[in-house]
N, C-alpha and C positions, 0 to 999 in steps of 0.2 A: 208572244201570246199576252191577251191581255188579263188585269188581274180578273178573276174573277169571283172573286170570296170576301166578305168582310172580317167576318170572326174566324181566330185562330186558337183552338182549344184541345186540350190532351184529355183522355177518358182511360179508367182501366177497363179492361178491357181480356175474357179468357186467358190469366193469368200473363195478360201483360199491358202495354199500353199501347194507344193509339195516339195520334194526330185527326185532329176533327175539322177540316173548314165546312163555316157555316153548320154544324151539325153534323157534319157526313165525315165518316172513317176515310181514311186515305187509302190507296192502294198500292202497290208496288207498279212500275215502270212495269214489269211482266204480266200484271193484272192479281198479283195476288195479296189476300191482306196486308196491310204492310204493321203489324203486331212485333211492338217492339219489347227489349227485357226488363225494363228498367223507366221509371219516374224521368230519372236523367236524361236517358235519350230523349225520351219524347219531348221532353223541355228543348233541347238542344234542336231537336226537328222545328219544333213548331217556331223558335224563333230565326229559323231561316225563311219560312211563310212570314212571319209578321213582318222583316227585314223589307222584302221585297218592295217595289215600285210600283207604282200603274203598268207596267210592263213586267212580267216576270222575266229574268237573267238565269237560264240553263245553268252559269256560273258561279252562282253563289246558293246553290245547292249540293253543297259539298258530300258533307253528315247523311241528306235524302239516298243520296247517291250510294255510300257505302253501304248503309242501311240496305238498301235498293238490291243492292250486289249480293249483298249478305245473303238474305234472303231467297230470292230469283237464281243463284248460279251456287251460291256455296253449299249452300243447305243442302240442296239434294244431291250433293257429290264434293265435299270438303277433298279427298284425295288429290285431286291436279294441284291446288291449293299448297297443299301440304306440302308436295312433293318437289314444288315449285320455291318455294320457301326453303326448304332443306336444303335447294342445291346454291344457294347462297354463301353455305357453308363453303364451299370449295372451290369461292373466290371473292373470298372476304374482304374488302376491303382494306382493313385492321389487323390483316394477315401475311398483306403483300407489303415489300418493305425494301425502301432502297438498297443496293451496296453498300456495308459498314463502314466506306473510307467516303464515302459521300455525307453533306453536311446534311442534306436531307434526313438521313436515316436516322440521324440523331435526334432527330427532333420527333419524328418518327418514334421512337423509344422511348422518349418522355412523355408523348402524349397518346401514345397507344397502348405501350406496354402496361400502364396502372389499370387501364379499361377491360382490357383482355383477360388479365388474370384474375381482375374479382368477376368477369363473366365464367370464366372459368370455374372460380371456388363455387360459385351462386348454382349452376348447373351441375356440376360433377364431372365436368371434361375437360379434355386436352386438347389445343388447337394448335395446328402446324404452323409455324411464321417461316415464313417465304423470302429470300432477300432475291430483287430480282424478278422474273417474268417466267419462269418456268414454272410449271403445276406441280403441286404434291398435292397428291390425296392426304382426304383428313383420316382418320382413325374410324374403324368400322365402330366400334364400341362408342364414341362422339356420335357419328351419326345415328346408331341406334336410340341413344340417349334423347337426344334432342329430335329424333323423330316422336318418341311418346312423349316430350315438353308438347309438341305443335298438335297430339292428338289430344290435349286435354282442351284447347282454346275452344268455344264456341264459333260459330260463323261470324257474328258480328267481331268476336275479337281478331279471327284469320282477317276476315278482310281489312281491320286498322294493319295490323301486324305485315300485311304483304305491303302494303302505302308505303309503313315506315321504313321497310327493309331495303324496297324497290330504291324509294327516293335517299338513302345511306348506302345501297349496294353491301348494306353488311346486315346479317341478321342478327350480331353478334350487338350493334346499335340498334336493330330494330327490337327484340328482347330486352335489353338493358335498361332501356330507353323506361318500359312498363313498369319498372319499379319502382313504387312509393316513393322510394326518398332519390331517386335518379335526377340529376342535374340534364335535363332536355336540351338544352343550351348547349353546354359542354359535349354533349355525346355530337348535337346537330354539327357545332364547330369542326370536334375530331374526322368523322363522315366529308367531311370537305376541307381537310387540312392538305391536302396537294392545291384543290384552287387558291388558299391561302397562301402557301408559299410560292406558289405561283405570280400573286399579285403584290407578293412584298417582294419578289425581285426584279418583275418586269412592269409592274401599276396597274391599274384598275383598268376595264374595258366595260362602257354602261351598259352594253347589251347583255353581258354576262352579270352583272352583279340586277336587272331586270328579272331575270333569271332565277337565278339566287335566291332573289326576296320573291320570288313564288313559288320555288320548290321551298323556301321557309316555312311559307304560310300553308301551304299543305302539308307538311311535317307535322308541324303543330297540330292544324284542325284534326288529320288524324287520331295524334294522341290523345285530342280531348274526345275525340270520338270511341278510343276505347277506353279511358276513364270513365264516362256517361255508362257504358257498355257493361260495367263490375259497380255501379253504384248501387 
């Protein structure tokens, strides 16, 4: 599609804001206003509009997109959401863990175990660690716990929080990840520490580290998507 708008402008807007081309509110992909919470977001919208080309790129509308979700699918029914996120739990990433006599695990230990436990203390729950491929359920009182964490998020913040969870397979990193003084980097790292050790004992493969550096870059955009989200 081609572009069609010059001016890219944010409005407040019934206690929130919008996104304006040329004057006009935007709307959601579904047709409905697209009233966002926060000054932030709508800064972070509007300049993926001004971004764009003489050709708009479906692609680099990342932020529209969640927003979009947010709105359109979460809103009038957060539960699938929730419930979908919950079960993350019970195949954590951060939870599964080599055999103790493999060299893996060890490292594994170093760079899980510090993570874990202060998600741990930060929540108020217990999380089963796994050595191995066999399932253990988590603790009913954990999932109770952290199913009222996930009732208190907003829709905009469900929908960064499933991105980040999805793209780490742990919600254990995708939680953690939201805290202030959380090292993003570090969590992204841990979240792909088997590809890592992967490629420091067998080397790099380009299509996979292709990869990589775009489930990064959605990682990220995410997070700053629900930063903007609590500004």
């Amino acid at each position: 599609m081609k572009r069609f708008y010059s001016e890219v402008a944010i409005a407040g807007e019934n206690e929130g804001w919008t996104v304006r081309l040329d004057g006009r509110a935007i709307k959601t992909q579904g047709g409905q206003p697209q009233l966002l919470p926060t000054r932030a977001l709508a800064e972070l919208l509007a300049a993926e509009w001004r971004g764009q080309g003489e050709t708009l790129d479906p692609k680099r509308f990342v932020h529209r997109d969640l927003a979009d979700y947010a709105i359109d699918v979460i809103a009038p029914d957060p539960a699938p959401v929730r419930a979908n996120l919950l079960a993350y739990v019970e195949t954590d990433t951060l939870c599964y863990r080599a055999d103790p006599d493999e060299p893996f695990w060890r490292r594994q230990q170093q760079q899980w175990e510090p993570l874990v436990a202060g998600f741990e203390a930060r929540e108020g729950v217990v999380l089963e660690r796994v050595s191995g491929v066999i399932h253990r359920p988590q603790r009913a009182e954990t999932l109770a716990t952290l199913g009222e964490r996930l009732g208190r998020f907003s829709p905009f913040g469900l929908a960064a929080l499933e991105t980040l969870t999805s793209l780490a397979a742990s919600l254990c990193v995708g939680l953690s990840v939201l805290d202030p003084e959380a090292d993003a980097r570090a969590l992204w790292d841990a979240a792909n520490l088997e590809e890592d050790w992967q490629i420091e004992n067998w080397g790099a493969d380009e299509e996979a580290q292709q990869r990589r550096e775009l489930r990064t870059g959605q990682f990220l955009a995410a997070l700053d998507f629900a930063r903007a989200a609590k500004s």
